[in-house]
N, C-alpha and C positions, 0 to 999 in steps of 0.2 A: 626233314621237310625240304628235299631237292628235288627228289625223282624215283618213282618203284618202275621195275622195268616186270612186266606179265606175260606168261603164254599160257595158251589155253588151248588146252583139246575137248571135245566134248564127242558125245556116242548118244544119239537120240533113242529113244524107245523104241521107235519103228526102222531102225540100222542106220538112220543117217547119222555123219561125221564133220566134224569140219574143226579146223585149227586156226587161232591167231596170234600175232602177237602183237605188243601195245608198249610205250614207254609212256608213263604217266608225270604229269611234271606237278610237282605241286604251283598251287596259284592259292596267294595272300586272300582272295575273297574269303577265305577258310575263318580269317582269324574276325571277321566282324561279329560282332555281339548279336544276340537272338533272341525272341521274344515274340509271346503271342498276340500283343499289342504291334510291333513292326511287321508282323504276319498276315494280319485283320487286314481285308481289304476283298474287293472284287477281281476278279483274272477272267480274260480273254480268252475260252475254249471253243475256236472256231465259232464266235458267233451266238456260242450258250455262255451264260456265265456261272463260272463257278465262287461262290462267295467264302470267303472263311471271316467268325466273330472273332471276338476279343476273346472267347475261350478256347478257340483252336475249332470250333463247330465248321465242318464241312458242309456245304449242300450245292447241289445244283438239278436242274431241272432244265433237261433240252428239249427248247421245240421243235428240233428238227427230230430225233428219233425216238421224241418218250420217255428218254432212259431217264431215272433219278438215281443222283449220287447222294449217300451218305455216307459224312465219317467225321473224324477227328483228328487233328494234328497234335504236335508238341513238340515242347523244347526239349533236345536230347540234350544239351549243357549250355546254356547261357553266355559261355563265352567263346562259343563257338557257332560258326554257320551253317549249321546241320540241323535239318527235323525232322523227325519220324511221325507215322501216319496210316491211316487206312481208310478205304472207302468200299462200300457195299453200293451193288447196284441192283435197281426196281425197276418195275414201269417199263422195261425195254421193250419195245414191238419189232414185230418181223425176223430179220436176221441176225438183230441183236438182242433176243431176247434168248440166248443162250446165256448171257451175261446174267441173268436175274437171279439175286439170291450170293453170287460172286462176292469175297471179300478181297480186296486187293491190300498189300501192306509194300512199302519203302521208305526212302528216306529221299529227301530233298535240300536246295540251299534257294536264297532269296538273293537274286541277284543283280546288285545295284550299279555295278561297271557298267550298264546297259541303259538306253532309255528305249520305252520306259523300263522300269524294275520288273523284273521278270523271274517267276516261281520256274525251278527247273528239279522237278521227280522221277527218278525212276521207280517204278514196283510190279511186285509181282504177284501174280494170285493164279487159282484152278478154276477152270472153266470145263466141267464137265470130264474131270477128272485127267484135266491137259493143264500143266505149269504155261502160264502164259506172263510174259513182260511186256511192259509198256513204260514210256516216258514223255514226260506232258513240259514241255517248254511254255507258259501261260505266262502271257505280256499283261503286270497290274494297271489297272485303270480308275 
């Protein structure tokens, strides 16, 4: 619990390449307790809001592009600040309506060093038969 040091190469499908590297340091927010009750709340997605229940229930509905998010969250161990998750998207029009049907899955921490508390997820899902990641830094309200 001090530090992992990473390098990455990677070779994309269509020939692209690219390398990096990263020292990771561990940071104490890890060790705070988890629960789909500290979870529950609403988050700031540009303006849409994304809600999570008290069962870990996802949803949101933007009116800016259509899209609907469904999914679910969870505690991956209680005594820890990490949760796994996934969310399906609908409803999307225009250019985003490649997304629809999409299941995206990762893992997240809740993080309370910050005001306000701020959901921070990376995940990944296929889009049309392309792995795509994203990560949603969403300020609770």
């Amino acid at each position: 619990r001090q530090s992992i040091s990473v390098d990455v190469d990677c070779n994309t499908s269509n020939g692209g390449s690219f390398s990096n590297s990263a020292v990771l340091t561990y940071d104490t927010l890890y060790e705070r307790d988890s629960s789909l009750a500290t979870l529950a709340g609403n988050y700031d997605d540009f303006g849409a809001v994304l809600s999570i229940d008290a069962n870990g229930m996802i949803f949101e509905q933007d009116p800016f592009t259509g899209c609907v998010l469904n999914g679910q969250a969870n505690v991956v161990d209680a005594r820890y600040n990490v949760y796994d998750g996934s969310i399906t998207f609908s409803n999307c029009a225009g250019d985003l309506a490649i997304l629809n049907g999409s299941t995206h899955t990762g893992l997240g921490i809740l993080d309370d060093s910050v005001s306000p508390e701020t959901l921070v997820v990376g995940m990944v899902g296929n889009v049309n038969g392309i792995t795509v990641s994203v990560v949603f830094v969403l300020p609770k309200f």
